[in-house]
C-alpha positions in Angstrom: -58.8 -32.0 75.9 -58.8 -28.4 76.3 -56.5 -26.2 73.8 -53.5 -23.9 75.6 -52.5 -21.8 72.7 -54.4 -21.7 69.3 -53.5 -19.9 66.4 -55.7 -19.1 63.4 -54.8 -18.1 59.8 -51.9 -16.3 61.4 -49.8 -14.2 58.8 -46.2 -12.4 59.9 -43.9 -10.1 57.8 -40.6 -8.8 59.5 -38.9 -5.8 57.6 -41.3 -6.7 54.6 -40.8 -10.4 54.6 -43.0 -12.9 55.0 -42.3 -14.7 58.1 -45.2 -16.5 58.7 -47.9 -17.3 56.2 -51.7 -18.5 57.0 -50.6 -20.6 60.1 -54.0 -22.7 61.6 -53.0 -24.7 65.0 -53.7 -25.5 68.1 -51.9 -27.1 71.0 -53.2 -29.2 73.9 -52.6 -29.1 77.5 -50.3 -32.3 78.5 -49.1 -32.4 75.6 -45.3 -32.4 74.5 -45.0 -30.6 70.8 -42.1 -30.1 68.6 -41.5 -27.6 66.2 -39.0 -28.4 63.5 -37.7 -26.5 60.3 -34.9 -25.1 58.7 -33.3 -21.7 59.6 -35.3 -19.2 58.6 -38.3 -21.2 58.8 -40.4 -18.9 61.3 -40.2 -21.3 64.5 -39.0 -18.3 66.9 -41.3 -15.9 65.7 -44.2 -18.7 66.3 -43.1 -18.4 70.0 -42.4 -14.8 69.8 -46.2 -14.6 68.8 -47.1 -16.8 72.1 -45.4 -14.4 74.7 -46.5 -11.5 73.1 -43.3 -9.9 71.5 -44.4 -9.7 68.1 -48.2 -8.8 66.7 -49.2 -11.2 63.9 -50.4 -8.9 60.5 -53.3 -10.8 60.4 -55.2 -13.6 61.9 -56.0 -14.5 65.8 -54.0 -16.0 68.6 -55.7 -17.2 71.9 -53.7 -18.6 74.5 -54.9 -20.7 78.1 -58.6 -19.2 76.3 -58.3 -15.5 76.0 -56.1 -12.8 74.9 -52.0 -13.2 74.8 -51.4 -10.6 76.3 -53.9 -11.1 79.3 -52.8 -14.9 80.3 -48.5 -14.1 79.9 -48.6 -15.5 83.4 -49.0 -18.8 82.2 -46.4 -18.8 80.2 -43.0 -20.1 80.7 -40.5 -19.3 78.2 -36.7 -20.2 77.9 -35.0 -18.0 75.1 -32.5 -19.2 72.6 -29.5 -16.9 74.2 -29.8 -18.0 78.1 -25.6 -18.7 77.5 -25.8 -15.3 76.9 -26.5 -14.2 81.0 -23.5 -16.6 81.9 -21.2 -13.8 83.1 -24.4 -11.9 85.1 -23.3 -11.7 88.9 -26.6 -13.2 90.5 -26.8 -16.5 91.8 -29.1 -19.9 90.8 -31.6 -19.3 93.7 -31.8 -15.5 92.8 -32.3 -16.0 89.1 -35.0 -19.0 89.4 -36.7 -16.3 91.6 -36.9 -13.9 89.2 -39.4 -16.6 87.6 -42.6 -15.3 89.9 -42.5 -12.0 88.9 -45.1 -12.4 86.0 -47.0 -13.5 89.3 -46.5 -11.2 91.6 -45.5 -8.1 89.5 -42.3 -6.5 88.4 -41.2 -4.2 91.6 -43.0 -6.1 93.9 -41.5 -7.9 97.1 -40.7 -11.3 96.9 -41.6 -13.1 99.4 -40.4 -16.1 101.5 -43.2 -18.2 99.7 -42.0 -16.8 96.2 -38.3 -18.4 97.8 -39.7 -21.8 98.9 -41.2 -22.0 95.1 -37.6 -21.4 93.7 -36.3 -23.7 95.9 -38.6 -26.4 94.9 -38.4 -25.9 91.6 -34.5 -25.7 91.8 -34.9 -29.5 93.0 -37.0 -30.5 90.5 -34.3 -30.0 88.2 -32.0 -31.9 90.0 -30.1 -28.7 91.1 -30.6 -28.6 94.4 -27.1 -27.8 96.4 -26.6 -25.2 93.2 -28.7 -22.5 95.2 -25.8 -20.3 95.9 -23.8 -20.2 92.9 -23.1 -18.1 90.1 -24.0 -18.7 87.0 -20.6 -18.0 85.8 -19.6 -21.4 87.8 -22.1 -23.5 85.8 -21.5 -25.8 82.7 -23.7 -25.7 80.0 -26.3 -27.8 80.7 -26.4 -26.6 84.7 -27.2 -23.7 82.7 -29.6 -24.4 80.5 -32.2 -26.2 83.7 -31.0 -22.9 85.7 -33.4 -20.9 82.9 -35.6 -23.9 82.9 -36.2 -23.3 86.7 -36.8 -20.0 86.3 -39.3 -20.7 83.3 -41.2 -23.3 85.7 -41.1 -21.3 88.5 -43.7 -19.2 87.5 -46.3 -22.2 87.8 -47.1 -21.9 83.9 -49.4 -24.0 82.2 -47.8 -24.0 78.9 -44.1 -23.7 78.3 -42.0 -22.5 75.7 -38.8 -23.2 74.3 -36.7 -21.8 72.0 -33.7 -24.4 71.3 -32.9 -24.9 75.1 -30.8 -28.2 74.0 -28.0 -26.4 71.1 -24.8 -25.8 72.4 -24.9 -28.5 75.7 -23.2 -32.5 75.6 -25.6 -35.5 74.7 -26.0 -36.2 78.5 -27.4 -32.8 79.3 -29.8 -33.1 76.1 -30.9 -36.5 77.1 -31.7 -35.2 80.9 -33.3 -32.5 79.8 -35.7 -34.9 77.1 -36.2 -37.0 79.9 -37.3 -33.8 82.2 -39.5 -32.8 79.6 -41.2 -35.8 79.4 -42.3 -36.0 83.2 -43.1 -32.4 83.2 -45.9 -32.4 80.5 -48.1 -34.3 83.1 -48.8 -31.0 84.4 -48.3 -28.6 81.6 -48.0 -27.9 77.7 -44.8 -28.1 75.9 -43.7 -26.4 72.8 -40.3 -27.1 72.3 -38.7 -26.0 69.1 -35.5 -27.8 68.0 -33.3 -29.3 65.4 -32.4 -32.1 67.0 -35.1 -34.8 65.9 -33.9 -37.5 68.5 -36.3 -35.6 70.8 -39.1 -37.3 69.4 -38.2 -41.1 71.0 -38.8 -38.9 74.4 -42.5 -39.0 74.5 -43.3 -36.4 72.0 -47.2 -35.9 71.2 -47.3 -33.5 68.6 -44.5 -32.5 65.7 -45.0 -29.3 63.4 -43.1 -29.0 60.5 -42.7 -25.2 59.6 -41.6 -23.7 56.8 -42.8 -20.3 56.8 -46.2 -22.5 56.3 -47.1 -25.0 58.4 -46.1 -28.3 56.1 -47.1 -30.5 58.5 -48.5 -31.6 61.8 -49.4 -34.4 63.8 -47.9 -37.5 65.4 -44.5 -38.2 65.1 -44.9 -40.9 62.2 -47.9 -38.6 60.7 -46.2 -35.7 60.2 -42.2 -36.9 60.0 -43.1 -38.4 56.2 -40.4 -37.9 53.6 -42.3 -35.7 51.7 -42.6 -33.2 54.6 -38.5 -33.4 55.6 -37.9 -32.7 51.7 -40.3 -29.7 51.6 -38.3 -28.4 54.6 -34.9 -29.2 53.8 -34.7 -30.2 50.0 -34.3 -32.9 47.7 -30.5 -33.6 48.8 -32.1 -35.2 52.6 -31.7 -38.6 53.5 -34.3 -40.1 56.7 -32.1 -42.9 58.8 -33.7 -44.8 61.6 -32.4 -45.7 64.5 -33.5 -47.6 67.5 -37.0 -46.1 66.0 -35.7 -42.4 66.4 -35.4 -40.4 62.8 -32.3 -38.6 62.3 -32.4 -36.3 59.1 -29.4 -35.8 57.3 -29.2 -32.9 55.0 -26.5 -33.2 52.2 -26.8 -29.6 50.9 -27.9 -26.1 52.6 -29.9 -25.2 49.7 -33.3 -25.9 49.7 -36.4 -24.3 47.3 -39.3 -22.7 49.7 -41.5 -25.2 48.2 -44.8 -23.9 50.1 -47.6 -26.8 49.0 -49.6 -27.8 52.7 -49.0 -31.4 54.1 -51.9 -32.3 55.2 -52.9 -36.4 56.5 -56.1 -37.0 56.0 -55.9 -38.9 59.8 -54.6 -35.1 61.1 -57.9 -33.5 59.6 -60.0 -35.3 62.2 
């Protein structure tokens, strides 16, 4: 299975703090990953790194097999603050559009096969008589597969995103987890979140970041006590529920204890 993004002993400071420090791995094509941690942890900048916003300090980063900054066309990314372009006066059909230009180049014409993708891709995410309306007329979770459209439009082979489920209902999380999970047939997925019933959708992969990776693997490899209390502290309690854990953290405070997780299974 061939790798879509790998990074190797990748180190970040932002404003003289260490963001990142010595991150080694590598994500596969169809394959859904997670990346959890607490605030602060590093988990956007890990994207940030993959779209080429940020430079790491020191180590590599190859993504789809080359440079970052030469393969950003197969990259679909759906940022933390889509609410934010709520009020923007452009419709759903003209926004997913906007999705081929790292295709076909900023200032270039779009063109009426450009539309048809948009269109298609609007039905894919079950949006299909939204064409013509505003974003302002959307809930939140029309929303959030508005910026997931555009992200898909593109025809990435990995896609990225940046807490796409805060801030919408349960039923818009689950369709979106269920989404998700049909979509990595024909693409990578790194999906950065907090909410950990993702990982009864068909999750692959789980990283657990804390400034270092803590660590990775399958969801019952890398979800181990130890790793959640490295994270999130001593005061953290692990429930189970229909086989989906939910982490419950009793106090904010937690020491940056730094020591790498490693399974021996993940090693292979």
């Amino acid at each position: 299975m061939a790798f879509v993004a790998e990074l190797k002993n990748v180190s970040v400071s932002i404003q003289d703090r260490l963001v990142l420090d010595d991150i080694s791995i590598s994500f596969n094509e169809n394959q859904f990953s997670v990346i959890f941690g607490p605030n602060g942890a590093g988990k956007t900048t890990l994207l940030k790194l993959l779209i080429g916003q940020i430079k790491p300090d020191t180590g590599t980063i190859k993504l789809c097999g080359g440079p970052v900054l030469q393969n950003l066309s197969n990259v679909g990314y759906v940022p933390q603050d889509f609410f934010s372009k709520k009020q923007f006066p452009i419709s759903v059909l003209k926004t997913v559009v906007t999705g081929r230009y790292a295709r076909i180049g900023w200032g270039k014409r779009v063109s009426e096969k450009d539309y048809s993708i948009a269109r298609e891709t609007i039905k894919l995410v079950g949006l299909s008589n939204y064409e013509d309306r505003y974003l302002s007329e959307l809930s939140g979770g029309e929303l959030q597969r508005v910026f997931l459209a555009r992200a898909l439009c593109g025809e990435p082979k990995v896609l990225l995103l940046d807490e796409a489920s805060s801030g919408v209902d349960v039923g818009a999380k689950e369709t979106l987890y269920d989404l998700l999970y049909r979509l990595k047939e024909r693409l990578a997925i790194i999906f950065v979140s907090h909410d950990m019933s993702v990982v009864s959708k068909g999750v692959d992969m789980v990283c657990c970041l804390d400034r270092k990776l803590v660590s990775h693997g399958s969801p019952e490899v890398a979800l181990t006590d130890e790793a959640l209390i490295c994270m999130y502290g001593h005061n953290v309690a692990t429930f189970s529920h229909c086989n989906t854990p939910h982490v419950h953290v009793h106090d904010h405070s937690h020491s940056h204890t730094h020591d790498h997780i490693q399974n021996d299974k993940d090693k292979s």
